[in-house]
C-alpha positions in Angstrom: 45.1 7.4 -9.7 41.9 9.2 -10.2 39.5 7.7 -12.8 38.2 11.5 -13.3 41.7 12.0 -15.0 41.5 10.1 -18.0 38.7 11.9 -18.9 38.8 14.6 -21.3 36.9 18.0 -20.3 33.3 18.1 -21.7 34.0 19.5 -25.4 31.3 22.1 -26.7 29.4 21.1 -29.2 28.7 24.0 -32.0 25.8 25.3 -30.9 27.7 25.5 -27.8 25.9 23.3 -25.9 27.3 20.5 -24.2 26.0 16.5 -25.7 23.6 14.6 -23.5 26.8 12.0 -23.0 29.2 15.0 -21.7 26.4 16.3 -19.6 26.2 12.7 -18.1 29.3 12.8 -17.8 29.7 16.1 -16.1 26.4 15.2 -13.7 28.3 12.0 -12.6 31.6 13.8 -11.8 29.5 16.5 -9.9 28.3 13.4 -8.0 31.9 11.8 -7.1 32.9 15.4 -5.6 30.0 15.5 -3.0 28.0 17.8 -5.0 24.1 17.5 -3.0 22.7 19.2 -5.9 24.4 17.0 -8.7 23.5 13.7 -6.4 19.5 15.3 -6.2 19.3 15.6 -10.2 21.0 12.0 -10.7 18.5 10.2 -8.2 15.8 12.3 -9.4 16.4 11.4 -13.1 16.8 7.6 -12.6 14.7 6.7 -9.7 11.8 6.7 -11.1 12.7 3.7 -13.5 14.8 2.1 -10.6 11.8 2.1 -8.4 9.4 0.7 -11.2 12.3 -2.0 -11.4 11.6 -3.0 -8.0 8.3 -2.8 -7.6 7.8 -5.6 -10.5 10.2 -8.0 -7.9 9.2 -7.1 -4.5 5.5 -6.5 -5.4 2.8 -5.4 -3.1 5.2 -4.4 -0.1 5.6 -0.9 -0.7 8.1 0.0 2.6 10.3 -2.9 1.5 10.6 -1.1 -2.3 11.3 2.3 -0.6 13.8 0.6 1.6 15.4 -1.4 -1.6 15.4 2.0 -3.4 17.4 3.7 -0.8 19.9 0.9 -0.4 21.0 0.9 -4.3 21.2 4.7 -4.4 23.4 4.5 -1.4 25.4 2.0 -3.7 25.3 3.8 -6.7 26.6 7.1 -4.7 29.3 5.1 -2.9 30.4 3.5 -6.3 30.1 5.9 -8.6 33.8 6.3 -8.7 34.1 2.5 -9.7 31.8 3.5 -13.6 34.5 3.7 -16.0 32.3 6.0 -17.9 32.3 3.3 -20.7 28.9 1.6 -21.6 25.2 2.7 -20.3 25.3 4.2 -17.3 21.6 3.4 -17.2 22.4 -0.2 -17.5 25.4 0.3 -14.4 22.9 1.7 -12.6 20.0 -1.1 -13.2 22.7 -3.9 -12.6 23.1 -2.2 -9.1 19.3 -1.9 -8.5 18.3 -5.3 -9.3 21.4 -6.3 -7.5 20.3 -4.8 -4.4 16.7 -6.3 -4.8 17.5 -9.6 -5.8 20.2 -9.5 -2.1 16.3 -9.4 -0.5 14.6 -11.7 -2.6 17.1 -14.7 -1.9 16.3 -14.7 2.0 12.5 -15.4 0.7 13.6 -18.3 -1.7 12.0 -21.5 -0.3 12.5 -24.7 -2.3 9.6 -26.1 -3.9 9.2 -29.6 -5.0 9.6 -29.9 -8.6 7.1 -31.3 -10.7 7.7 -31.7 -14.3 6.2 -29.1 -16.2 5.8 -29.9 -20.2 6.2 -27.3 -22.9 2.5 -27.7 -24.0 1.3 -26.7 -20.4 3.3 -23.6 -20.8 2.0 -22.5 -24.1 -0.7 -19.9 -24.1 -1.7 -19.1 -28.1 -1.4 -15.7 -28.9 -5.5 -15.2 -28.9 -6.0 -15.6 -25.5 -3.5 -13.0 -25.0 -4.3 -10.6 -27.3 -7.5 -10.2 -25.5 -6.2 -9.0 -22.3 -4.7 -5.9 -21.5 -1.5 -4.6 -20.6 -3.1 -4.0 -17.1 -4.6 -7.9 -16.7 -1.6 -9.5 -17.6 0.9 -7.4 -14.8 -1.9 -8.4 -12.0 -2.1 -12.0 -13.3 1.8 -11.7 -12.9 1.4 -10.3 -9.7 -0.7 -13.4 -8.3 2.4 -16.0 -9.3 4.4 -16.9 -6.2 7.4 -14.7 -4.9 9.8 -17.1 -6.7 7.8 -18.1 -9.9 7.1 -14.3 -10.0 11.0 -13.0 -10.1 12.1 -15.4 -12.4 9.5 -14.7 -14.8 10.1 -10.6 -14.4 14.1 -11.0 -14.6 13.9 -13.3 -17.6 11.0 -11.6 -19.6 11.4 -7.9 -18.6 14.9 -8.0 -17.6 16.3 -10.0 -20.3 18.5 -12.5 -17.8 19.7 -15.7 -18.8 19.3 -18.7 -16.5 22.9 -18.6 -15.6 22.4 -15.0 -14.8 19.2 -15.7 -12.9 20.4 -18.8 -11.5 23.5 -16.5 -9.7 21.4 -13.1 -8.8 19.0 -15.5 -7.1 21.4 -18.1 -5.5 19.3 -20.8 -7.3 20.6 -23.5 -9.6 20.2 -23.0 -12.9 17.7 -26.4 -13.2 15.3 -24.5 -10.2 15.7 -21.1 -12.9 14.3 -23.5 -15.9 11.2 -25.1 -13.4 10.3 -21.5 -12.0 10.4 -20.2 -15.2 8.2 -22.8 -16.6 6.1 -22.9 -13.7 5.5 -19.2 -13.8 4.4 -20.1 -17.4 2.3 -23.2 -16.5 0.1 -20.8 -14.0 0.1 -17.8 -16.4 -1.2 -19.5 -19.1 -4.1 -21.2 -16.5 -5.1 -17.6 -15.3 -5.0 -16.4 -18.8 -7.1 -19.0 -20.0 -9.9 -18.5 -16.9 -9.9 -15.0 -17.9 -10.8 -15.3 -21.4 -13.6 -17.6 -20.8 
């Protein structure tokens, strides 16, 4: 059975023009039937935030981020009959995106020996940062290694759990909590160089 079915025409809204949600709604549907104008507006309205997704996980290799970008909007086209048109779609389609960067980042994953990291070498007080810019603090997260790095971005900006890290990044949830704290540990030593 079609999934389109259960979905009631886009109702007019008194102005008579359509909501945001049924204009969604109608661009997605647009999509599922082929439509190569619909599937142009969709990509062009979320690939700009997909792409700044990726570039904070596969950073400085801008042909691998082009690539990544392709391959999830080849997903998201192919799947777009799978959204039950409940939830965000903009969350759908960032699940798929990081997803489809996160399939690239694993064949990088190298194990690192673990040292124990302490909370107090993690700390940075909120001084030292409040002296840096915006700016600073992305390129001091860009210098963290590949794994430190994607931890750090999927549990800061992306708001993953370990458990959710841990499974994106075929990694153990223990490796999660040392990269994360890691990542930390060298943040707060580059912040701290920086202020001086």
């Amino acid at each position: 059975m079609n999934k389109l079915a259960n979905i009631d025409t886009a109702v007019l809204m008194s102005d008579n023009t359509l909501s945001p949600q049924d204009e969604l709604n109608m661009l997605v549907r647009d999509c599922i039937a082929k439509s190569r104008s619909a599937q142009k507006r969709l990509y062009d309205l979320y690939a700009p935030d997909a792409y700044g997704i990726i570039k904070r996980l596969i950073y400085n290799n801008e042909s691998l981020a082009d690539e990544i970008l392709n391959e999830a909007f080849f997903k998201i086209f192919r799947d777009l009959e799978k959204y039950a048109f409940q939830g965000a779609f903009e969350g759908w389609i960032r699940r798929i995106v990081i997803n489809t960067a996160a399939d690239h980042l694993r064949k990088k994953i190298k194990v690192e020996p673990h040292r124990e990291v302490l909370p107090e070498d993690a700390y940075i007080n909120n001084e030292s940062v409040e002296n840096i810019s915006h700016k600073e603090i992305l390129k001091i997260i860009a210098t963290l290694p590949d794994t430190q790095r994607n931890v750090f971005n999927l549990f800061v900006f992306e708001d993953y759990s370990h458990k959710e890290i841990s499974e994106t990044l075929n990694i153990s949830q223990n490796n999660c909590r040392w990269y994360l704290n890691d990542a930390r540990r060298r943040l707060k030593e580059k912040i701290m160089l920086t202020t001086k």
